[in-house]
N, C-alpha and C positions, 0 to 999 in steps of 0.2 A: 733516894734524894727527894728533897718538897718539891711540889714544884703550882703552880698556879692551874688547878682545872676544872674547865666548864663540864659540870655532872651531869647539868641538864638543864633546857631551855630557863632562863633566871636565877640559875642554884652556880654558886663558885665557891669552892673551898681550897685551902692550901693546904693541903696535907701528903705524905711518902707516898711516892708514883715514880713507879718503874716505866723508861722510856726506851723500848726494847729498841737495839741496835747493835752494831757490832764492828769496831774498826776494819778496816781493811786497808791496801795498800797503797792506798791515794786519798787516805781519807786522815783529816785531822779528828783531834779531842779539844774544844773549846773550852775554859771557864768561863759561864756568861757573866757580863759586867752591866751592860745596859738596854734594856729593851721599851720600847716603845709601844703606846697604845696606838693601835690603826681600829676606823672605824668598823673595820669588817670583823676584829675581835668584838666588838662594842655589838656588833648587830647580833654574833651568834649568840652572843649572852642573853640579849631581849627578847629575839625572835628563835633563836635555834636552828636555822634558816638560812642562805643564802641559794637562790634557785634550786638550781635541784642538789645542792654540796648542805648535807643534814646531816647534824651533832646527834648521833642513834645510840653511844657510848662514851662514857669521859675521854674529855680532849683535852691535851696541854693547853693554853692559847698562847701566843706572840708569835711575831712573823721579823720584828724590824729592830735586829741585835748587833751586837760591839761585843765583845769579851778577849782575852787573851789564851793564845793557845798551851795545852800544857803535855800533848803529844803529837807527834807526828807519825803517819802510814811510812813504810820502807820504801816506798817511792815519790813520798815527797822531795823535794829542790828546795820550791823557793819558801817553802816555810820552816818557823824552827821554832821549839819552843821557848817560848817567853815574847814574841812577836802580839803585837798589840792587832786586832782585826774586825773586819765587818764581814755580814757573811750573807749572803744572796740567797733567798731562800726558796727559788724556786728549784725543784732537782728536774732538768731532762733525761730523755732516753737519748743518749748520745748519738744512736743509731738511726735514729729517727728521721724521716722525709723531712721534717720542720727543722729540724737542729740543722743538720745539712745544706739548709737553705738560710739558718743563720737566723731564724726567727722560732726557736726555741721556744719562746712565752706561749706561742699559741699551742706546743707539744699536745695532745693528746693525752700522754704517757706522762706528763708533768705533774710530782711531788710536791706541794705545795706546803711549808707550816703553816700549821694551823687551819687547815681546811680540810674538811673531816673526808677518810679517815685520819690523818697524818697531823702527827703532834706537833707542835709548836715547841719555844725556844726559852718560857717561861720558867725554867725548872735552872739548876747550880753548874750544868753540862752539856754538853751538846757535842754530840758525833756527826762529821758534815764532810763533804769530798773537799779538798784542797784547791780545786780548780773554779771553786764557788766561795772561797774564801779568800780576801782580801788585807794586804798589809796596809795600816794607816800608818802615813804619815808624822811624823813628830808634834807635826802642828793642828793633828786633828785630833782631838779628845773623843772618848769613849759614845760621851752622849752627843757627839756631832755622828759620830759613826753609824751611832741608830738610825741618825735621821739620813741615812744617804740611801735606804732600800725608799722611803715616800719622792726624795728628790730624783731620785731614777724617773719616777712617773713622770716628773716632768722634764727628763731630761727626755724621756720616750718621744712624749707630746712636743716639744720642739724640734724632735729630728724628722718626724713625723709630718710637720708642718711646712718644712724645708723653707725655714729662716731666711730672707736676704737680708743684708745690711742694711739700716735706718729703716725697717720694716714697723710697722704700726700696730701692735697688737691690742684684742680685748681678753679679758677673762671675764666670766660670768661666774660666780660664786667666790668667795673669798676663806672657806675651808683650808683644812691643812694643803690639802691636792691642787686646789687655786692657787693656794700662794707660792706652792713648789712649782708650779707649772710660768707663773708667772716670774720669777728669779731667773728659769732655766730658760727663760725665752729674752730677759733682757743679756743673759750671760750670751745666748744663742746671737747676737747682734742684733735686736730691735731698740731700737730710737725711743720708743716709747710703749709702757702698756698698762690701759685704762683696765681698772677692775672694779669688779663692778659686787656688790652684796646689799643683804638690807641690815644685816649686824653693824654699826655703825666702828664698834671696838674693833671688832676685825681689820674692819678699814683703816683705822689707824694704827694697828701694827706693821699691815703691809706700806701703806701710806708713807710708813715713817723712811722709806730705800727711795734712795737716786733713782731718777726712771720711772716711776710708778705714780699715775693717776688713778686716784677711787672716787667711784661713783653709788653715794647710796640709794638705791631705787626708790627708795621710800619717798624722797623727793623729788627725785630730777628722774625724766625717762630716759632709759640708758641707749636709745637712738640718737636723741637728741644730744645728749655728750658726746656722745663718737663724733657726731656730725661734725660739730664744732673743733673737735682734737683732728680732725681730717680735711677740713675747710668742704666739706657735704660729700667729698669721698667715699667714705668707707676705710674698714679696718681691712690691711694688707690679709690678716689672720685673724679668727673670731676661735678662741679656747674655752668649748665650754664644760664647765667642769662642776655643774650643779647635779646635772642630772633634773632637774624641777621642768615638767611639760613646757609651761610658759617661758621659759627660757630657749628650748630647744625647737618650739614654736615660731619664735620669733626670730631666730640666729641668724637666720640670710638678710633680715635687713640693717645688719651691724657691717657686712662685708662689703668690701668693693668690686664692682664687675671683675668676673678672673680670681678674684681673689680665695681662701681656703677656710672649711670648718675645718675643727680639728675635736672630734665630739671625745669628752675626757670621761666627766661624770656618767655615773651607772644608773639609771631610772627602774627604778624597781619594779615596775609594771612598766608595757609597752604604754609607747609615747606619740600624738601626731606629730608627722615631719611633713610641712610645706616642699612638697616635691618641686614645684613651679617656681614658686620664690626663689627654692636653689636653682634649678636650670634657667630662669629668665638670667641669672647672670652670669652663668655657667662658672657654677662657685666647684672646688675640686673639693670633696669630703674622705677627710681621714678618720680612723677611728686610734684609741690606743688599750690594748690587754695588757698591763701590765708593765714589762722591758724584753731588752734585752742587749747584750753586748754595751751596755753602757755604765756600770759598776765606776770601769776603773775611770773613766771620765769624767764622773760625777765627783768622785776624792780627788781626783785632778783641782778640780774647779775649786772645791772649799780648800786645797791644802794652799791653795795658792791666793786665795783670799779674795778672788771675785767673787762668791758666793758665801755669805754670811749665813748661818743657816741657827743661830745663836740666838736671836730675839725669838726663834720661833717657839724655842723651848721655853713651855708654860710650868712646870712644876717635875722635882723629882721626888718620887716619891720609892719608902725602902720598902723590899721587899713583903715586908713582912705587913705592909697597909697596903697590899695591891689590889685587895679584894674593894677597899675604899674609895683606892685610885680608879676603877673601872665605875664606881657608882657615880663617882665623879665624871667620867664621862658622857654619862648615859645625861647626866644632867645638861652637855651640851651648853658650858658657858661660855658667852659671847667675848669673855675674857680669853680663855684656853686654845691655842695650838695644840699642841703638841705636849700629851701627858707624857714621863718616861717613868719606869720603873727600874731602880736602882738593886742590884744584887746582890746580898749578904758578900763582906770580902773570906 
């Protein structure tokens, strides 16, 4: 089967690649349908790179897919084929002290697509356990499906934050993960939440939802707009989700005495953190890896229509320009959410 793979640090080609697997009896057979560009396919392609997780041999790449199933294992139930699905793409060790305790994400022993070694979802197939496989809904289309593994993050980050009602949130970057993080917090019951970037376009996509104040730093300091949105309060919850020093520098003074970080974004190098600033106001700090246990919540939410996840998607592009599609996003335009790549029928 073809399938999309990173050769080597900057080198992508699509050409037949065997993605050795083998059903078994809990396990479905997918046709992939849509998959979506995440920035962490994007980084292994320019860097090769992520901490210590190194592309040392061709790797599929995608992680955030939709397709339809076209087998089922002997001890599948609740699926069948011809069932329309998204599919969670992290695998635990079920056995595990962390699965156990129902926080899986941080497993040890966790499979991850696309993260080397383990292939990605980029290729015409996909063999995946049934219990990490998800039926959509009638009203939720393929390429919303892709987008429910990025909106997990932020469904992660808002449980994580423990939401009260009419709560006041910030987000600090306005990226794909910003702006999932911020939908899943006004869904999570916030009143309002200010987000904050210097991309100005960004801002106006998120801008454009119920609920959502933006703030482009380039003009205004983003203290100073809290202040005002909170009458010199503070944010109940401050989401930061850049990863950028100067943001993660500054985060305790967006928050209200008592109130919570919720640190989203990944800084690629270590970062100072104002330890004082947090305890002067004894702010609670959460961090978020990923998900977990929140899949089926998240298709909840978009089938039912509080969460629109529709404007996010910037361009679909066919299989067969996928290698374009990623060059595309190295470019990193101020236009672009959400790249997806569409899969031969």
């Amino acid at each position: 089967m073809k399938a999309l793979v990173l050769e080597e640090k900057g080198r992508l080609s699509l050409r037949e690649f065997d993605v050795p697997g083998v059903m078994g009896p809990r396990d479905v057979r997918i046709r992939t349908h849509t998959v979506g560009i995440c920035g962490s396919d994007v980084h292994y392609y320019t860097h090769g790179k992520i901490g210590h997780f190194v592309v040392r041999q061709p790797m599929v790449l995608g992680h955030e897919a939709s397709g339809t199933v076209i087998e089922v294992g002997e001890e599948v139930r609740h699926l069948q084929p011809g069932d329309r699905v998204c599919m969670e793409p992290g695998i635990p060790d079920p056995t595990s002290r962390a699965s156990k305790l129902g926080i899986y994400n941080v497993d040890p022993a966790v499979t991850f697509w696309a993260t080397p070694p383990v292939h990605g979802c980029l290729t015409p197939e996909v063999i995946h356990p049934a219990a990490f496989t998800y039926k959509l809904p009638d009203t939720v289309s393929f390429a919303e499906g892709a987008m429910v593994e990025p909106f997990a993050i932020g469904m992660q980050a808002a449980l994580r934050a423990r939401i009260q009602p009419g709560d006041i949130a910030v987000v600090t970057g306005a990226g794909p993960i910003g702006m999932m993080v911020a939908l899943a917090a006004l869904a999570g019951g916030c009143a309002k939440v200010v987000v904050a970037d210097l991309a100005q376009p960004k801002l106006d996509i998120i801008g454009a939802y119920d609920g959502i104040q933006t703030v482009n730093i380039r003009n205004r300091p983003l203290a100073e707009a809290v202040a005002e949105a909170t009458e010199g309060w503070g944010a109940d919850i401050v989401f930061e989700c850049s990863g950028a020093a100067p943001a993660i520098l500054s985060m305790h003074q967006l928050a209200r005495p008592g109130g919570a970080i919720v640190l989203v974004g990944m800084p690629v190098d270590p970062v100072p953190v104002d330890i004082v600033g947090l305890q002067a106001k004894e702010l609670r700090v959460e961090t978020v890896f990923r998900y977990a246990n929140v899949y089926d919540r998240a298709i909840a939410l978009i089938a039912s229509g509080k969460v629109n996840l529709r404007p996010l998607i910037s361009a679909s592009i066919p299989f067969a320009d996928s290698i374009a599609g990623f060059d595309r996003a190295v470019e990193a335009r101020e236009t672009d959410v959400k790249l997806q790549i569409v899969m031969p029928e």
